[in-house]
C-alpha positions as CSV (number, residue, x, y, z in Angstrom):
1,X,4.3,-5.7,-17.2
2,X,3.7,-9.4,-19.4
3,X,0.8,-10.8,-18.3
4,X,0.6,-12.9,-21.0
5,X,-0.8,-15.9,-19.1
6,X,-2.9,-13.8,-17.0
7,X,-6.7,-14.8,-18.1
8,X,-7.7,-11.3,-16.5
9,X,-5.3,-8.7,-18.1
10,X,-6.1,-5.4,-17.3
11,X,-5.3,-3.7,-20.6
12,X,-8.4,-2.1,-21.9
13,X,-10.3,-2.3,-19.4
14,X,-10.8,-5.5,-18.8
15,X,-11.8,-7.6,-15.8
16,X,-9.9,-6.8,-12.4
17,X,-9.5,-9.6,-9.5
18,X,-11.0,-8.1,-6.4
19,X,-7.8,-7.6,-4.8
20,X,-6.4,-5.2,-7.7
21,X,-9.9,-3.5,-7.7
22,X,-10.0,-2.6,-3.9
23,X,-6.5,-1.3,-4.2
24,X,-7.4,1.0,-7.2
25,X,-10.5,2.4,-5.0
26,X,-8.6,2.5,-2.2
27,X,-5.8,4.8,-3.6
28,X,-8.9,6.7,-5.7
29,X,-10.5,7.2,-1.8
30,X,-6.7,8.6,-0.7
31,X,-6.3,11.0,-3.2
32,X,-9.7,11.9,-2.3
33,X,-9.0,12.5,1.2
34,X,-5.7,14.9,0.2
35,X,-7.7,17.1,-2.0
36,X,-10.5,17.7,0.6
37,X,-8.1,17.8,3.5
38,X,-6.2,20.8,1.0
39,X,-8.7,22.9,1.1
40,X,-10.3,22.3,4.9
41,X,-9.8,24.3,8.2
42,X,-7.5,22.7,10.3
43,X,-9.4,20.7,12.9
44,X,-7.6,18.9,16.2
45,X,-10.3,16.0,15.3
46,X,-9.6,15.4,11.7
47,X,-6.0,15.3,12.6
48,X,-6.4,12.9,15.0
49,X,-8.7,10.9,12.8
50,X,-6.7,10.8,10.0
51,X,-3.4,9.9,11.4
52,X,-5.7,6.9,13.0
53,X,-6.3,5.6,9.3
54,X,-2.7,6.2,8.1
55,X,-1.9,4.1,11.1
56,X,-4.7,1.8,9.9
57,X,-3.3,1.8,6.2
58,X,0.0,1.8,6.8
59,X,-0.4,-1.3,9.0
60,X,-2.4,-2.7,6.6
61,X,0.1,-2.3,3.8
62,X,3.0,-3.9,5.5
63,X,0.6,-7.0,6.1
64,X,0.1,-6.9,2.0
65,X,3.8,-6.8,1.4
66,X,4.1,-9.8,3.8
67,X,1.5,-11.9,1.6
68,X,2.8,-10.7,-1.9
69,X,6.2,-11.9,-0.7
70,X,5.4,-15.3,0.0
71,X,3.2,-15.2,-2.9
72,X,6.2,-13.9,-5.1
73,X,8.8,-16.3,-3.6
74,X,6.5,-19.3,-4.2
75,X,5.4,-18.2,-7.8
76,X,7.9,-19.9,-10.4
77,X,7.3,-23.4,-8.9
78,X,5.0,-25.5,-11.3
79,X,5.1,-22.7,-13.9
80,X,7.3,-22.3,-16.7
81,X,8.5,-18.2,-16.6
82,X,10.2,-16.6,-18.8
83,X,11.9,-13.2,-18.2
84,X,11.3,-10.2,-20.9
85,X,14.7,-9.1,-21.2
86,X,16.2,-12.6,-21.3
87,X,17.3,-12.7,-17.7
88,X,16.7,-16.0,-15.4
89,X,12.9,-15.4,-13.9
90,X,14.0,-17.0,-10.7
91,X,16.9,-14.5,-10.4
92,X,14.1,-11.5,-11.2
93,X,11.8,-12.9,-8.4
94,X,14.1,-13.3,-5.7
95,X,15.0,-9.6,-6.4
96,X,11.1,-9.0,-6.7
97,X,10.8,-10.3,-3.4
98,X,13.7,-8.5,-1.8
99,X,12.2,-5.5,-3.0
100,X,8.6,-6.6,-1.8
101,X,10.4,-6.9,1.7
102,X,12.1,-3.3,2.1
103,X,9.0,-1.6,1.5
104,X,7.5,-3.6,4.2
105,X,10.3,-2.8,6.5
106,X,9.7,0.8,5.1
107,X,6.7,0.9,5.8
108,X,7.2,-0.2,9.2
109,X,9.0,2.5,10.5
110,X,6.4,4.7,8.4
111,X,4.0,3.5,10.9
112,X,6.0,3.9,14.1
113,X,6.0,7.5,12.9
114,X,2.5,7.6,12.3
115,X,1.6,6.0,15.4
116,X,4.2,8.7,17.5
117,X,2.4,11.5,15.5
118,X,-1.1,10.2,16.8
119,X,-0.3,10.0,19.9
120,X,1.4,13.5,19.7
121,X,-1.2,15.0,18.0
122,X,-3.9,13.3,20.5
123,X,-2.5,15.2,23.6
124,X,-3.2,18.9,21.9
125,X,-6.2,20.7,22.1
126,X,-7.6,24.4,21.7
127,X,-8.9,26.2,24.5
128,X,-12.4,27.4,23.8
129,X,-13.3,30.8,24.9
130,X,-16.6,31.6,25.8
């Protein structure tokens, strides 16, 4: 990745914008959730609650690839790129936001899934026995 221009490069630790740093806590706060979910009992409510945030997420991810897309597509006008390899920057951002695009349809039907497995999921329950 050049970010040459970029007066907030991330090498070294330094300064983030707030979009990059909610990402990186947000995929810190995932891999979280795996670990603990690894090692707990299997629970009808934490099923259900979690698919509800990978709905959530995966909702909210699509909407992300929808604004870094237009974002993408409209980023070479009143800059001067350049492409690392010596390719044509426009040609590498219009494939930048093709790519951009299939993961939002991906995600998509990711979140059809989800949403079928939350609504599966919400429908079983465990008898108790007293």
């Amino acid at each position: 990745m050049n970010t040459n221009d970029n007066p907030r490069q991330h090498a070294g630790g330094e300064e983030r914008s707030e979009a990059v740093a909610q990402a990186e806590a947000g995929a810190t706060a995932w891999r979280a959730v795996v670990h603990a979910q690894r090692s707990a009992a299997p629970d009808h409510a934490d099923f259900y609650a979690l698919a509800a945030a990978v709905v959530e997420t995966l909702q909210l991810m699509e909407l992300l690839t929808a604004v870094l897309g237009a974002q993408v597509a409209g980023y070479g006008q009143g800059r001067a790129l350049y492409d690392d390899e010596g390719g044509d920057p426009a040609v590498r951002l219009a494939e930048a936001v093709w790519h951009v695009s299939a993961i939002g349809q991906h995600l998509a039907v990711a979140e059809w899934s989800a949403n079928r497995f939350w609504s599966a999921i919400g429908h079983v329950g465990v008898e108790v026995t007293r």
